[in-house]
N, C-alpha and C positions, 0 to 999 in steps of 0.2 A: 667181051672178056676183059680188055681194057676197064670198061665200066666197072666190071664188077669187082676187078680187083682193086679199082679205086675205091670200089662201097667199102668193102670189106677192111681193105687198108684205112678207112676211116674209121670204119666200126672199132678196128684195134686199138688205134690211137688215140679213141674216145674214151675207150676201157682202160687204156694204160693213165693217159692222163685221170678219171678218176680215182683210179687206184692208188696214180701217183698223190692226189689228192687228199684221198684217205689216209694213204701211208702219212701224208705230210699233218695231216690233223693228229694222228696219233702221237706222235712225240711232241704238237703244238702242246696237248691235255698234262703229258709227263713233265712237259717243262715247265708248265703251268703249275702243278703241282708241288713240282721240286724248288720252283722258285717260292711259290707259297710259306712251306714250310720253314725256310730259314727267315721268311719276314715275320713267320711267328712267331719262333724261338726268339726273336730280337726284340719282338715288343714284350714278349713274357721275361727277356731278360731287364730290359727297358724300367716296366711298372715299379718294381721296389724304389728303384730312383725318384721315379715322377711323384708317386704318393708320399716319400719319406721326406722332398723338397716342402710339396703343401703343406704335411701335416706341420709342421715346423715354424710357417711363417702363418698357418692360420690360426694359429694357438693366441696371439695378440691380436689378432682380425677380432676373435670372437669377446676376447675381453673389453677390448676397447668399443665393439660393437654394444656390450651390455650397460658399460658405466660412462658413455661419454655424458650420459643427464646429467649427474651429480660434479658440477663446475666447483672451478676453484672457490668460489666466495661461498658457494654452500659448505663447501667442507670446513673453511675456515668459521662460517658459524655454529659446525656441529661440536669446531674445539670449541669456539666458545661455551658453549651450553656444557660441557664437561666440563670445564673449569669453573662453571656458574654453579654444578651441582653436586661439588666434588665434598667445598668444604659445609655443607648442609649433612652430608653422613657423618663426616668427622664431629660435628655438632650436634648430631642426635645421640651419640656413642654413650660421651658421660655422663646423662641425663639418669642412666640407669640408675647408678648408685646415689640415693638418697638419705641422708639425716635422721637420725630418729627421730619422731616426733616430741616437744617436752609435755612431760604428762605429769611431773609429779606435780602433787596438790599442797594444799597449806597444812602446817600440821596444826591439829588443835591445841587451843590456846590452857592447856590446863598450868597450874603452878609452879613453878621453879622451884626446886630444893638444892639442887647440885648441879654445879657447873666443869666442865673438864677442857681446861688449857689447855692446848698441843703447844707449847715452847716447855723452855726447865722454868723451873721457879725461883723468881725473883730474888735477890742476892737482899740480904739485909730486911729490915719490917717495915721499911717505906717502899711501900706500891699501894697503886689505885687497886689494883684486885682485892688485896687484904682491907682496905678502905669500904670496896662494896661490899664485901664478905661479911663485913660487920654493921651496916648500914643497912642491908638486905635481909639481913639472919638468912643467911645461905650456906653451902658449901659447896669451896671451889679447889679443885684440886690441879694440878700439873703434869703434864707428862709428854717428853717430846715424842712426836710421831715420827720424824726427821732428825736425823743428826749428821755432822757435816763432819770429813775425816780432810786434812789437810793436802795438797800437793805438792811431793817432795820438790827439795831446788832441783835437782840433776832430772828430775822428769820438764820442770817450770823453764829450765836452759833451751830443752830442745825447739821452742817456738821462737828464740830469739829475742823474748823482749828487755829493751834497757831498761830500768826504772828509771833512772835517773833521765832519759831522755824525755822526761815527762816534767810540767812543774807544777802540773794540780793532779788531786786524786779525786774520786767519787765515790763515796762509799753509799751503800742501799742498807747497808744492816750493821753489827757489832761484829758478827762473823765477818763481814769483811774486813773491818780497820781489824780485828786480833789477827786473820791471814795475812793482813797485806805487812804489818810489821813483823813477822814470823816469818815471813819469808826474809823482809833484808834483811833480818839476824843471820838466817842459814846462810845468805848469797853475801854476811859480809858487808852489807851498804850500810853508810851512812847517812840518813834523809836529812839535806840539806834544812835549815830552819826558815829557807825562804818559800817553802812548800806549802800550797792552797791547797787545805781541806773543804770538798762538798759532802754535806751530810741531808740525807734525806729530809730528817728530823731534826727536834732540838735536842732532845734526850741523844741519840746519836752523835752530834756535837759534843754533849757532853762526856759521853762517854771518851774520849779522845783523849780527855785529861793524864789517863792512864799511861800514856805514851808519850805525848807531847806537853809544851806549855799552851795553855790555854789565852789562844791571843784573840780580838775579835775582826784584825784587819788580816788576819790569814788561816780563820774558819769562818763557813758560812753554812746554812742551812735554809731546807725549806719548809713547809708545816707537815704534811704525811704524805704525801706522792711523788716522784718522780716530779710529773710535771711541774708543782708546783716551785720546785729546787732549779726547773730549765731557768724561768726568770731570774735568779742569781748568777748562774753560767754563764745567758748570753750577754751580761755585763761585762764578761772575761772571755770575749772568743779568741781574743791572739793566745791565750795558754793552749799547752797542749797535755789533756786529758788524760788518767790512765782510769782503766773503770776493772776493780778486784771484781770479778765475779765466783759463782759457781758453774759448773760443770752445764746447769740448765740456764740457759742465756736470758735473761731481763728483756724481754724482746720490744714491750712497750717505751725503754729506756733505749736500746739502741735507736730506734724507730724515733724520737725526739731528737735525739742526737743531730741524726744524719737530714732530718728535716731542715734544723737549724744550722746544718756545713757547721760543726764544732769538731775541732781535731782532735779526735779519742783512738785509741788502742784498747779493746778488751783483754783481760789479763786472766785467764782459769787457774786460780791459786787454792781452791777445795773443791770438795766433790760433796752431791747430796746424796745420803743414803737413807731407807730406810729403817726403822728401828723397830725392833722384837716387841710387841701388843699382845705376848699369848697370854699374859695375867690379867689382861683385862676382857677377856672372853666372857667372863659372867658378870661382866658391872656394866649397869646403866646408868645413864646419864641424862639429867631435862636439858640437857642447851652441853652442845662439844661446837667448840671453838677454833678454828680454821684460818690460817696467816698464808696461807701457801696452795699449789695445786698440787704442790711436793707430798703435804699433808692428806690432801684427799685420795694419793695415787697410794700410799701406806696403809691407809684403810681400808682400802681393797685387798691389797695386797698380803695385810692380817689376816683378812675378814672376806672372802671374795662371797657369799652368802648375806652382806648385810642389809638390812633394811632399816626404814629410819624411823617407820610406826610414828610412836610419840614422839620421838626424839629430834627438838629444835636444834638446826646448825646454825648458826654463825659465820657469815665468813665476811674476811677483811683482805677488800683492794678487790677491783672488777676483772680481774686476773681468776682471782681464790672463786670471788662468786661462778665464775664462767663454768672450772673447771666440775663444780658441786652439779649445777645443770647439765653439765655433761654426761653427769654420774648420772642426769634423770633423779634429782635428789633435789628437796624445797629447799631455796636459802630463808630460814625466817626472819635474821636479823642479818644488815647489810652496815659495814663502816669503813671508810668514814662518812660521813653524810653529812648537809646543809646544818643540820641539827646535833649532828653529835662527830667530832671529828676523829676521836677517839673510842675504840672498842670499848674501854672501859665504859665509855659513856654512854656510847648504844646497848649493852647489856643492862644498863642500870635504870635507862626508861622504858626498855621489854619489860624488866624483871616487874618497876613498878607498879606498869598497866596490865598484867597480866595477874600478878600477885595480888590485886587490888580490884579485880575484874572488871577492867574496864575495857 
């Protein structure tokens, strides 16, 4: 009986203890589970952190992953190459805009009858015009295309110049010595008698008489251009300059000037305007005659429909030529020249060898 209730007593205690076993596993599973869960709400709270760190620092990982090839000295020869090929477009740019071609032709050489001066006509019955007029059996008439209106003193103050701080003048034309003494009347000055006149010309020189006395150690002149008159000046570079112009500036004259460092002041004492051409709408002319580009911009400016058919031009000084070519318009006679220094005198061996068909 002993025995048995030994067995028996084992059997229980075998049973309790699995039971207690099982009991003890089952809340191992719970607690297993319970614990689980709060390690996953922690890593689910966790990830925003973890992924918002990398993304942050990987963002230069990847850049510098892509461009560490291109080293410093490459880059600095890609600047160069853009600055090598920067100013080749700025160079290609104004190539656009081109010149027109010069197309006009010669005009044909038929005979002279009438000539037409663009300045006024000659004061008195000595001139070389009226000389060829009658040596030629021609007819040569006058009429300015240009005429020039003065500039008051009270406008002439506002630029500030002295005259008197000057002790040579330059005169290019007659219009300038009647302005430049027209103004020191208005402003009042008295021109010193020690005063060096440069005149273009002789005739120009002469013309001076008018105003002044005629002395030869204090006017000088040169034969017809500009330049020709520089070689008188630069014999005189300590004076100091005053140069009457008009309103359109002597640009080859200043241009000598400043070549030569001679001390000058430009002085705008008139103005050039055009003048009313509507009476001469219906007259032609074999040879019209050109002193100016002042002149050829008038004739347009009459005439914006002209053409030059028969009609020979003329022009005097490579200024006047230039501006006729520009028009797209033949110069047929050019002065002054090796041969003729004088208009007069290149009209008078066109007219010869033309009127004599040679």
């Amino acid at each position: 009986m002993k025995a048995k209730n030994i067995l028996v007593s084992k059997k229980n205690t075998v049973q309790k203890s699995s039971k207690v076993a099982t009991v003890a596993k089952a809340p191992s599973k719970k607690t297993t589970t319970k614990a689980a869960a709060p390690k996953k709400s922690a890593a689910v709270k966790a990830k925003p952190a973890v992924k918002a760190k990398p993304l942050a620092k990987s963002s230069p990982v990847k850049k510098t992953a892509t461009k560490p090839k291109a080293s410093s000295a490459e880059k600095s020869a890609v600047v160069k190459v853009k600055k090598a090929t920067a100013p080749k477009k700025a160079v290609e740019t104004p190539v656009v805009a081109k010149p027109k071609p010069y197309t006009a032709q010669p005009t044909p050489r038929n005979k002279v009858k009438s000539i037409l001066v663009t300045q006024p006509k000659p004061e008195g019955e000595k001139s070389p015009y009226f000389d060829l007029a009658k040596k030629c059996n021609i007819k040569i008439d006058f009429r300015e295309f240009i005429h020039v209106e003065g500039v008051p003193a009270h406008e002439f103050r506002k630029n500030r110049i002295n005259i008197l701080d000057h002790t040579a003048v330059i005169f290019t034309s007659r219009n300038a010595a009647d302005h430049y003494f027209r103004m020191c009347q208005e402003m009042r000055i008295t021109v010193p008698e020690t005063m060096k006149y440069f005149c273009i010309s002789e005739s120009t020189a002469y013309y001076l008489q008018k105003y002044v006395i005629f002395r030869k150690r204090k006017i000088f002149h040169g034969k017809q251009t500009f330049a020709d008159m520089m070689d008188v000046i630069k014999k005189h570079k300590d004076d100091k300059f005053l140069l009457p112009c008009t309103d359109i500036a002597n640009v080859e004259g200043s241009e000598l000037l400043e070549k030569a460092k001679i001390s000058y002041t430009k002085a705008v004492i008139y103005k050039t305007v055009c003048s009313d051409l509507s009476d001469l709408a219906n007259v032609n002319y074999d040879v019209i005659v050109f002193f100016s580009p002042s002149g050829i911009k008038s004739l347009f400016q009459n005439f914006p429909d002209f053409k030059q058919n028969l009609t020979r031009i003329a022009a005097f000084g490579a200024t006047t030529a230039k501006a006729v070519e520009d028009a797209n318009l033949y110069v047929d006679i050019k002065a002054p020249n090796p041969q003729a220094p004088s208009m007069t005198m290149a009209l008078e061996q066109y007219v010869t060898a033309v009127n004599k068909g040679k």
